[in-house]
C-alpha positions in Angstrom: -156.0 -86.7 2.1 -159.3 -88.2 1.1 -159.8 -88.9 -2.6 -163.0 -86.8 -3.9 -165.5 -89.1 -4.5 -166.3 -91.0 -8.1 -169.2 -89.2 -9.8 -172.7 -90.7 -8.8 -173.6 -93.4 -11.7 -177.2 -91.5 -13.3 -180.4 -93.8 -11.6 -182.0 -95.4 -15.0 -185.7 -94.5 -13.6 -186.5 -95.1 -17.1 -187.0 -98.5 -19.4 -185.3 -98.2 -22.6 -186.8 -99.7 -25.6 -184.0 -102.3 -26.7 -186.4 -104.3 -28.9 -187.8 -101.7 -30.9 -185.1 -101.8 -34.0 -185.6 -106.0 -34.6 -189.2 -105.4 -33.5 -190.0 -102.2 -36.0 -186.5 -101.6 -37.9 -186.2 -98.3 -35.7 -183.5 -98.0 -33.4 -184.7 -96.3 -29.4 -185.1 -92.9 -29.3 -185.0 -90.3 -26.2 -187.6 -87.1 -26.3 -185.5 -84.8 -24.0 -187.3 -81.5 -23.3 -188.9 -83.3 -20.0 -186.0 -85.2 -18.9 -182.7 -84.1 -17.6 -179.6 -84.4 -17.8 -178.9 -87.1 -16.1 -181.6 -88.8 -17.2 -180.5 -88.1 -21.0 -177.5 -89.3 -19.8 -178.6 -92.2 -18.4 -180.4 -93.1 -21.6 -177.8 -92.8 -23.8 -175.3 -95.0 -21.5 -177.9 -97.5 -21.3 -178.2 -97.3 -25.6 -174.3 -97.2 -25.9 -174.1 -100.2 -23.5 -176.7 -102.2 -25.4 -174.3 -101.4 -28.9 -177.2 -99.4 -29.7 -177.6 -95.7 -31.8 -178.6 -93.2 -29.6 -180.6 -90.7 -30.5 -182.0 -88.0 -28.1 -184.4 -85.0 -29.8 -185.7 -81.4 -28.5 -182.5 -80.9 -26.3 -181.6 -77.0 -25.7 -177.9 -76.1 -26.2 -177.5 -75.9 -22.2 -178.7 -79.0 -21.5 -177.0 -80.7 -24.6 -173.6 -79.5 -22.7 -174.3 -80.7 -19.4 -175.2 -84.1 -20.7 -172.2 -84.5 -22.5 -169.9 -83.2 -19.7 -171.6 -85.4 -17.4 -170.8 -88.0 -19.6 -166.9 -87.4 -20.1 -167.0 -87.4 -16.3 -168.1 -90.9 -16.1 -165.1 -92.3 -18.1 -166.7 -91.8 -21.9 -164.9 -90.6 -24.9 -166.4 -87.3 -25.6 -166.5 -88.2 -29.9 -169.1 -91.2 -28.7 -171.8 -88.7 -28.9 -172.6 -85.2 -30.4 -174.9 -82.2 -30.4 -176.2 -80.9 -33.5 -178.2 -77.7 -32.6 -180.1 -77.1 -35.7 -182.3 -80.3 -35.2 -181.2 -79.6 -30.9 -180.7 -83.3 -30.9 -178.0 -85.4 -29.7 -177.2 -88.1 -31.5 -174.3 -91.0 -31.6 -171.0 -90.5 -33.5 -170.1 -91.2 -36.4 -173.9 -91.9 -37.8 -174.3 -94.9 -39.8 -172.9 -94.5 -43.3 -175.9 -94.2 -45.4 -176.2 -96.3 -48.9 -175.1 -94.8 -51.9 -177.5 -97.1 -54.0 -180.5 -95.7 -52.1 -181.7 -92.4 -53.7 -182.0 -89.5 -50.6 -185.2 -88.5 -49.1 -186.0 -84.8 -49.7 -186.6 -82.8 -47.2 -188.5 -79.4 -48.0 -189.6 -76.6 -45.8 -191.2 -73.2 -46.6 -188.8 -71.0 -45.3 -185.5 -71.4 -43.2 -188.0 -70.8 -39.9 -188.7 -74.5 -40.2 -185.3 -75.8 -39.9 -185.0 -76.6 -36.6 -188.2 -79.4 -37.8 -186.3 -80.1 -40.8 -183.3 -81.0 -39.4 -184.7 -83.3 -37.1 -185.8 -85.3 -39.2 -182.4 -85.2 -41.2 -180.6 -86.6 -38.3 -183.7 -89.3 -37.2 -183.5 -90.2 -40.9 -179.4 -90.3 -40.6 -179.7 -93.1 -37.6 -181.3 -95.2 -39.7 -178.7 -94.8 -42.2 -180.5 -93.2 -44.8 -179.8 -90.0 -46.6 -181.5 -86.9 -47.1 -181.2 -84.0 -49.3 -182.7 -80.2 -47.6 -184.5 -78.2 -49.6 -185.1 -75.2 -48.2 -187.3 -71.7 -48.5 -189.2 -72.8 -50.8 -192.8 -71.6 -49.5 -195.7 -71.1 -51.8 -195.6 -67.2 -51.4 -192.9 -67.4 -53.9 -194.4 -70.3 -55.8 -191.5 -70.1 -58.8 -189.1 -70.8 -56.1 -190.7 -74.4 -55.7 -191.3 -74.9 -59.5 -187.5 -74.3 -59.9 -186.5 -77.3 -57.8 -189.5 -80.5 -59.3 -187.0 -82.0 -61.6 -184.8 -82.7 -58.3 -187.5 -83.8 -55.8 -188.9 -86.2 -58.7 -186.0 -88.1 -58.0 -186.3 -88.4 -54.2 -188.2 -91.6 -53.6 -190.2 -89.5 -50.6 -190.9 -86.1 -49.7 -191.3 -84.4 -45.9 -192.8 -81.1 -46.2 -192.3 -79.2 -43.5 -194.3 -75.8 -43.0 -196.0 -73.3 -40.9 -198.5 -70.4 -41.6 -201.4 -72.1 -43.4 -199.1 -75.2 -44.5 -200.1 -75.1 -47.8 -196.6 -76.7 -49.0 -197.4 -80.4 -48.6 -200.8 -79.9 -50.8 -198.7 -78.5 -53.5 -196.3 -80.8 -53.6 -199.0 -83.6 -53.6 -200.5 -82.0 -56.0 -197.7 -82.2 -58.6 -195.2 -85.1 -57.8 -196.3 -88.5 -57.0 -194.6 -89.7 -54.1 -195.7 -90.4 -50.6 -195.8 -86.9 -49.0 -195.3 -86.5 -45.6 -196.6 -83.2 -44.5 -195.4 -81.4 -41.2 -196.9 -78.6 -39.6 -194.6 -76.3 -38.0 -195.4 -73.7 -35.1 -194.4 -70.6 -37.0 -196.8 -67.8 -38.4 -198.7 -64.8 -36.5 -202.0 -64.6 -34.4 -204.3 -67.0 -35.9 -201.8 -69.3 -37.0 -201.9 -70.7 -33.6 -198.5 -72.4 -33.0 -198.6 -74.5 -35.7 -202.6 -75.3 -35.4 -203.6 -73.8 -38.3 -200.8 -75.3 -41.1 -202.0 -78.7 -39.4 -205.9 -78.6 -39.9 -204.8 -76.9 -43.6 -203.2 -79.6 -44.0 -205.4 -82.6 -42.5 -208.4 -80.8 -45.0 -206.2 -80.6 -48.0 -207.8 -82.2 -51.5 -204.6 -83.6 -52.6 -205.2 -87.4 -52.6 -202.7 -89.6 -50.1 -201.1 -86.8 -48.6 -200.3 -87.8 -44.9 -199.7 -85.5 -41.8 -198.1 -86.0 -38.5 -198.4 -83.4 -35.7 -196.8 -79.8 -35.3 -193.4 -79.8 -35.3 -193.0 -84.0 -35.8 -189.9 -84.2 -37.6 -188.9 -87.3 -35.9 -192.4 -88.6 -36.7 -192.2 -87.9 -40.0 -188.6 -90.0 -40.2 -190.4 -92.9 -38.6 -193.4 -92.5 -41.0 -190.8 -92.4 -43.9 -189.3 -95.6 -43.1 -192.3 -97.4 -42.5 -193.1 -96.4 -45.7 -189.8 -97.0 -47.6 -189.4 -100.3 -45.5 -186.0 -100.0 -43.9 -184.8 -101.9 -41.6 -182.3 -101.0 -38.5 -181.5 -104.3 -37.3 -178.1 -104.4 -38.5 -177.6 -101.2 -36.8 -175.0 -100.7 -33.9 -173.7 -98.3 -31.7 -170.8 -99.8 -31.0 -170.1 -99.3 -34.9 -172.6 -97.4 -36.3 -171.6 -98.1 -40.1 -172.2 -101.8 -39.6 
């Protein structure tokens, strides 16, 4: 009988970034809603191979799966990666241990909606080994439920604000708390809200001095922005043992 054949090896029609994390501190990262799976799959061989973190965002649960199986069936151990579906990001596993000297990042959004943005940035935060707190539902419609959490964010070095409707979030909080604020508008609200359009020109216009703004949805943007600003590196990072 004729032995089935050895699963196809996924063509690498792509050019992975190696140098990025000793040329920026940033390890390589994949943006998967146009790719498929095999070329998400491809990717993160390529990463693994390299003793790199892979970290692969906007990835639906079904594709997520077929990645990962297609994976396993190349020879992989299927712990090496994992699938966390609030941020719908695949990313490697374990994740770097994160310093327990280093104060966490906070992470606030306006109302449990903006998760899926918040948790993205949690996990592109979590490659880089640093840690973040999420503080969540906390939208200016119920103002008090902010005021109850400043003696907590005052001691997160940085803040990502993550919010749709008219994103007024990130100008309150740059109103009262001095740290950087990173403000992210988030495609949630009705009608003129726009998918996310309106939170981001609210937010681009606001008076609060310093505040700065990536574009709708950017969690991962507003992790990279966050460690530009906080100065971390990744170069000791590896995916071979992420908590090197």
């Amino acid at each position: 009988m004729t032995p089935p054949p050895e699963p196809s090896k996924p063509h690498l029609d792509l050019r992975l970034d190696l140098e990025r994390r000793s040329r920026l501190g940033m390890v390589e990262a994949i943006w998967g809603e146009h790719k498929s799976a095999a070329q998400i799959a491809a990717a993160l061989e390529g990463l693994h191979q390299a003793g790199q973190v892979g970290l692969v965002t906007r990835v639906v649960h079904s594709k997520a799966e077929a990645v990962l199986t297609g994976l396993e069936a190349r020879g992989h151990d299927p712990t090496t990666w994992c699938y966390h579906p609030d941020g719908r990001c695949i990313c490697s596993a374990p994740l770097p241990q994160s310093d327990p000297e280093r104060a966490a990042v906070a992470i606030v959004a306006g109302g449990s909606s903006d998760l899926g943005v918040a948790s993205e940035a949690s996990l592109a935060l979590a490659c880089h080994g640093i840690a973040s707190d999420l503080v969540l539902d906390v939208g200016v419609a119920g103002l008090h439920r902010l005021l109850g959490k400043l003696d907590c964010l005052r001691r997160a070095p940085l803040l990502i604000a993550c919010a749709g409707m008219e994103g007024a979030l990130p100008t309150v909080l740059a109103g009262l708390l001095p740290q950087p604020v990173i403000g992210v508008p988030v495609s949630v609200g009705y009608g003129v809200s726009a998918g996310g359009q309106a939170a981001l020109q609210g937010m681009l216009a606001s008076c609060a001095p310093g505040l700065t703004v990536v574009n709708i949805d950017n969690g991962y943007g507003a992790a990279m922005a966050a460690l530009r600003i906080l100065g971390t590196s990744a170069m000791g990072l590896s995916g071979a043992d992420p908590g090197s």
